[in-house]
N, C-alpha and C positions, 0 to 999 in steps of 0.2 A: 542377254545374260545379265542376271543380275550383281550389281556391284555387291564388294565386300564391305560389312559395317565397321565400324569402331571396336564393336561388341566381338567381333567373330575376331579379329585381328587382334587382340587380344590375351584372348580366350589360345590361340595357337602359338603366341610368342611365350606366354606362360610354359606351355606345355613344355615347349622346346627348351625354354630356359631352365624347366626343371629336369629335366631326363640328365640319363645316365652318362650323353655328351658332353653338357652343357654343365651342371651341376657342381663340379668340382674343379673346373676350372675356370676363374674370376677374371683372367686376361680375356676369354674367348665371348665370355658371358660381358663384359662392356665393352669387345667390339660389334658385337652383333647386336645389342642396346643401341650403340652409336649409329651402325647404319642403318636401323629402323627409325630413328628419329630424323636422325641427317635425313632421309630419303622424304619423310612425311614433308619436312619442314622446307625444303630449299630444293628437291627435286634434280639436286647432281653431287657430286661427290667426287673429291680430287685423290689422289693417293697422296700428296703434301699434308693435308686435312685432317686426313686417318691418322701418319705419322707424329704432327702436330697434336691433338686433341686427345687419341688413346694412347699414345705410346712416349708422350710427355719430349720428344725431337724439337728441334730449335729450326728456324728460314734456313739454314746451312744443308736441311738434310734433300739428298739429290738420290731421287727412285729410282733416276739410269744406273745411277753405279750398285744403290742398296737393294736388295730386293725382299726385302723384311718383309714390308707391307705387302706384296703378291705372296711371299710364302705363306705371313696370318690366313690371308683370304681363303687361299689354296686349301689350307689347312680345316678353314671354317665351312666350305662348302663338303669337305669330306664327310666330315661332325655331320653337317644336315642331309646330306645322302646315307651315311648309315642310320641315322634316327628312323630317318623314312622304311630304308629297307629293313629295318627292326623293329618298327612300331606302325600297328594294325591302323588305316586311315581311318582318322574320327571328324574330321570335319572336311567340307566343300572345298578347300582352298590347304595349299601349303605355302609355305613360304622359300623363297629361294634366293639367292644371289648369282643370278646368271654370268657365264666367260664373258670377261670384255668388260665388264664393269662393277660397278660396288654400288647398284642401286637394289633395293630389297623389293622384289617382287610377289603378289601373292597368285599363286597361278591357280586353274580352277582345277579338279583333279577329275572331272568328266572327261573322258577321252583320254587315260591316262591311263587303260584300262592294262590293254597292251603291255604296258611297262611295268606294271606292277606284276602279269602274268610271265614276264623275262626275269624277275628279277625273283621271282615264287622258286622259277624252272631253276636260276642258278643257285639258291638255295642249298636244292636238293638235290641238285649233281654235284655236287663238291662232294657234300659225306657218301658220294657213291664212289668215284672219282677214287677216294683216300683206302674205299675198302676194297676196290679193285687195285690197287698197287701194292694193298698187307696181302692180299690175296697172291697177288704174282710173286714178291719175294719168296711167302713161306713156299709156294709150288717150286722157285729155284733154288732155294736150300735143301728142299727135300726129296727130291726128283734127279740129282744127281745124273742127269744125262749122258750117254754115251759120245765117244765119236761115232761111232756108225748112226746112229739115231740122229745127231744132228748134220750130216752129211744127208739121210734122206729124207730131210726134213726142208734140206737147202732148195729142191724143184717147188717150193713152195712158197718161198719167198714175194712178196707182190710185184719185185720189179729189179735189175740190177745194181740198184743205186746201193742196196745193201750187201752185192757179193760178196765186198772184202772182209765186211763186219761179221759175217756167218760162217764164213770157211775155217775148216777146222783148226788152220792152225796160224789162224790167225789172233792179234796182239787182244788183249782183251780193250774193254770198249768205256771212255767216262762220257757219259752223258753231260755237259753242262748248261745249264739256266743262264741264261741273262738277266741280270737281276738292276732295279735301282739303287744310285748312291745318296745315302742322306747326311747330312752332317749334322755334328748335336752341339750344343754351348758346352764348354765345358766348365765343371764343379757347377753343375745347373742342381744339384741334389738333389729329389725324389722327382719332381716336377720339370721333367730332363726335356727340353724345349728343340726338336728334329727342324730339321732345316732341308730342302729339298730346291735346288737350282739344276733348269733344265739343261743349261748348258756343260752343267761336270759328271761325270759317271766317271771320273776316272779318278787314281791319285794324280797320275800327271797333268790331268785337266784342272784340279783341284793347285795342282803348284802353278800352272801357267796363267788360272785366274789371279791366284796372288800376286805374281811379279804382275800382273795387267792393274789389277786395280790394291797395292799396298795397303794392307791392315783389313781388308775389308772382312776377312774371316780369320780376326786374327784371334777373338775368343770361341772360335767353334772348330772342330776335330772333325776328323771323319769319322763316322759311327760305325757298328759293328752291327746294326740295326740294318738291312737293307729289306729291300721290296720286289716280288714276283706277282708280274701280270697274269690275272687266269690261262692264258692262252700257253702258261709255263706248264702247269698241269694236265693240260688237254691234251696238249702237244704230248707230253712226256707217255701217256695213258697211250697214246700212237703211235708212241717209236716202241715202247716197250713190247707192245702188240708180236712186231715186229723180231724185235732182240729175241723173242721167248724162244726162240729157232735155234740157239747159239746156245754152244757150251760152255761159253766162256765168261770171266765175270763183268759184269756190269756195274759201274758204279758211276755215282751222279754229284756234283759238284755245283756252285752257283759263279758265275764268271768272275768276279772278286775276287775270290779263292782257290781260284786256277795258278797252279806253277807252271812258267818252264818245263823244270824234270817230270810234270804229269805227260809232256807231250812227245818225251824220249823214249816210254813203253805202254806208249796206248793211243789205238785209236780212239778221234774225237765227231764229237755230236752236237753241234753246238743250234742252240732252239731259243729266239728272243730276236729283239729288234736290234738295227743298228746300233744305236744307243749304249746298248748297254756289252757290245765286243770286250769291253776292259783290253787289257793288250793284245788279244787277239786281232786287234785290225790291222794289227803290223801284217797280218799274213793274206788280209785279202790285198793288200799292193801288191804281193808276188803274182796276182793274173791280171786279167784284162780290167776288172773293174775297181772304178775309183768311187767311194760314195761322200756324200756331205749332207751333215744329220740338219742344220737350219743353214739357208733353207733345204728341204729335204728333196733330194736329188741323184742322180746314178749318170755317171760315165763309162762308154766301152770305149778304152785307149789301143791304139793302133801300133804296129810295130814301129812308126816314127814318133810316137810318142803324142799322136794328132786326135783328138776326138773322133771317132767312128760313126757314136749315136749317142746320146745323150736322153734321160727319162727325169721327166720332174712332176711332184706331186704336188698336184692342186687340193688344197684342203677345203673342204664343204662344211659350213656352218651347217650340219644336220647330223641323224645319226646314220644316214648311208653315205658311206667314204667311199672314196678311192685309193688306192696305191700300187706298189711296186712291189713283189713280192722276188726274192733271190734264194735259187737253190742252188748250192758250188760243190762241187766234190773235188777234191786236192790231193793229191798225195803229200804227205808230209818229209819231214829230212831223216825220218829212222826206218824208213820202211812201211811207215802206217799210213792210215788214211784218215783225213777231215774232210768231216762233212757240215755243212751251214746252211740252215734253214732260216733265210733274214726278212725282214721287210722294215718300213718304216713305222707302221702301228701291227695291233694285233690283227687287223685283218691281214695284213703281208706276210706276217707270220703264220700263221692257218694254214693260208692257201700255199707257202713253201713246204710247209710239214705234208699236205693233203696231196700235193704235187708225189712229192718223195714215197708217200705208199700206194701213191694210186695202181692198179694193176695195169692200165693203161697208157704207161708213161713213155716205151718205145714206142707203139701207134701214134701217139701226141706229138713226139717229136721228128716221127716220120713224115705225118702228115704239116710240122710247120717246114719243115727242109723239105718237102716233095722228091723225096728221095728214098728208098730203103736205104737200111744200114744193113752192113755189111758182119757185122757184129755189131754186140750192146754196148753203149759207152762208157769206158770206167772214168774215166774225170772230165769237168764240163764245168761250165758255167752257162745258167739258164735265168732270164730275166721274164716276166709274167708281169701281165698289168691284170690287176684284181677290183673288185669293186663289191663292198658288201655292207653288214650291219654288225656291228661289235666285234666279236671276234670270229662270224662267219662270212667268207666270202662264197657270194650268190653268184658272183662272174669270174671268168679266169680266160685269161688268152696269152699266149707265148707271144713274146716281141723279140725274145734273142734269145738264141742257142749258141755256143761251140767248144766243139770238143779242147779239151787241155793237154796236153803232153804227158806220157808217164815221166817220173825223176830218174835223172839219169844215174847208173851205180859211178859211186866214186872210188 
């Protein structure tokens, strides 16, 4: 293969440095200056270096505790993945900053073909995506369903995981997102500077980093700005599938924005990774399983309180993962029912949601308990190890079932 020249290298940092990413923002456009020269010139790159020479830090500044410089980078490889996915390839070669490090590589774009035809595909399923769910509202606004219609509508259901949510008269239903938390500088003025640590999604995780490490975000806020992985949409386009069965209303919320009092007269739906629970993980302690987001990991606790089985995800430097995917159905303290389609990426996610409507989900679970059942299960907790490509999983297999207890009336 032929190396890249001077000329062509160039020719590509130009381009980049002038688009609609890059252009307007002068912080972002002299880091990526910097680690194309850094890279030509001395062939490694420290995160002390970056902080030191772009961001004008003093020998005092310490990566473990800050994480300024990984959030820039973070930030700058987004800039150069949407250029890409927005801009038609004009030349041999792109330019990239690969995970793990800060050396500026030009990759060839032959064999590349693939990922440009995934990334065409997810284009053009989002604005379909958007018009199937203006689609669905206006049909349940305007269609006005009976109970008797949705009573016979219930034998039709793909599986029992959603009995409670269909039946006539039962609570109405909020769908919620698990969404990311970003934090912003504050009085940052038009040029408002998002900040993204993968260890906080929460406010409370947000206060327990502070007392851990004092001041360290002490000029940035929590944002009102957060983020939804595609698999939030997909997912949703799949419950709703489902919902359309039901008389009753449906409404959708992102886990941030979850109260309390939402969970006193409504059933829940909760669709997104561990991550991003917000306080809802108070309520997966009430079963069997304990989870921990790094490293990323799943516990079944025993009635002594003793580990059962334990499930840990090995992450694979490629794009085919693996993981653990968790589907739980609960009953809640007012009479309702939650439901949790989790994993630790979006492929765990998928494969919990594709679990949940499969029409095959009693056979599945018969055939991992070798056992018929005796009736369909109303609450459960089910663990799946999955293995797939983005947000599809290609594999799925049950590692643990069992049934929950209904709540007792008090």
């Amino acid at each position: 293969m032929t190396e890249i020249n001077d000329f062509e290298k160039e020719k590509i940092q130009t381009a980049i440095l002038n688009s609609s990413e890059f252009r307007d923002s002068k912080r972002y456009q002299d880091l990526l200056k910097y680690l194309i020269e850094k890279s030509e010139k001395d062939g490694s790159i420290k995160e002390i270096e970056i902080a030191i020479d772009v961001f004008g830090k003093d020998s005092s500044f310490d990566p473990n505790t800050n994480p300024l410089i990984r959030s820039y980078i973070s930030n700058l490889r987004k800039k150069l993945e949407h250029y890409y996915l927005t801009t038609e390839d004009q030349y041999a070669y792109r330019l990239e900053v690969p995970k793990g490090q800060y050396l500026v590589n030009y990759i060839h774009t032959a064999g590349r073909n693939e990922s440009k035809k995934t990334n065409k595909y997810i284009r053009m399923i989002y604005p379909a995506i958007i018009i199937l769910l203006i689609l669905f509202i206006t049909y349940q606004q305007f269609e006005a369903p009976s109970a008797i219609k949705s009573s016979s509508r219930l034998s039709s259901a793909p599986n029992p995981v959603w009995r409670e949510f269909l039946l006539v008269n039962s609570q109405p239903t909020i769908i919620v997102l698990g969404d990311y938390l970003f934090m912003a500088k504050k009085n940052d003025g038009t040029d408002r500077m998002f900040l993204r640590n993968t260890k906080i999604n929460s406010e409370k995780q947000f206060q327990q980093y502070e007392e851990k490490y004092p001041g360290i975000y002490s000029n940035y806020e929590i944002s009102k700005f957060t983020y939804l992985r595609p698999s939030a949409s997909l997912g949703l386009l799949e419950v709703l599938r489902v919902l359309g069965n039901s008389n009753k209303n449906v409404s959708i919320k992102l886990a941030s924005q979850l109260k309390w009092e939402d969970l006193e007269k409504h059933n829940i739906i909760f669709l997104g990774t561990f991550k991003t629970l917000y306080q809802l993980d108070t309520l997966i302690t009430q079963t069997n399983l304990r989870f921990n987001v790094e490293p990323s990991s799943l516990k079944i606790i025993g009635n002594n309180a003793d580990t059962v089985k334990s499930f840990e995800v090995s992450w694979i430097s490629s794009n085919y993962q693996n993981d653990y995917s968790v589907l739980l159905k609960m009953p809640g303290s007012k009479n309702n029912t939650m439901l949790f389609c989790l994993g630790f990426s979006e492929i765990g996610v998928m494969d919990a949601i594709n679990s949940a409507v499969d029409p095959n989900f009693v056979p599945r679970i018969q055939k991992f308990l070798k056992r018929e059942l005796p009736k369909p299960p109303v609450y459960f907790e089910m663990v799946s190890r999955c293995e797939g490509i983005e947000m599809t999983a290609l594999k799925s297999e049950i590692n643990y079932f069992e049934f929950l207890p209904a709540q007792k009336n008090n």
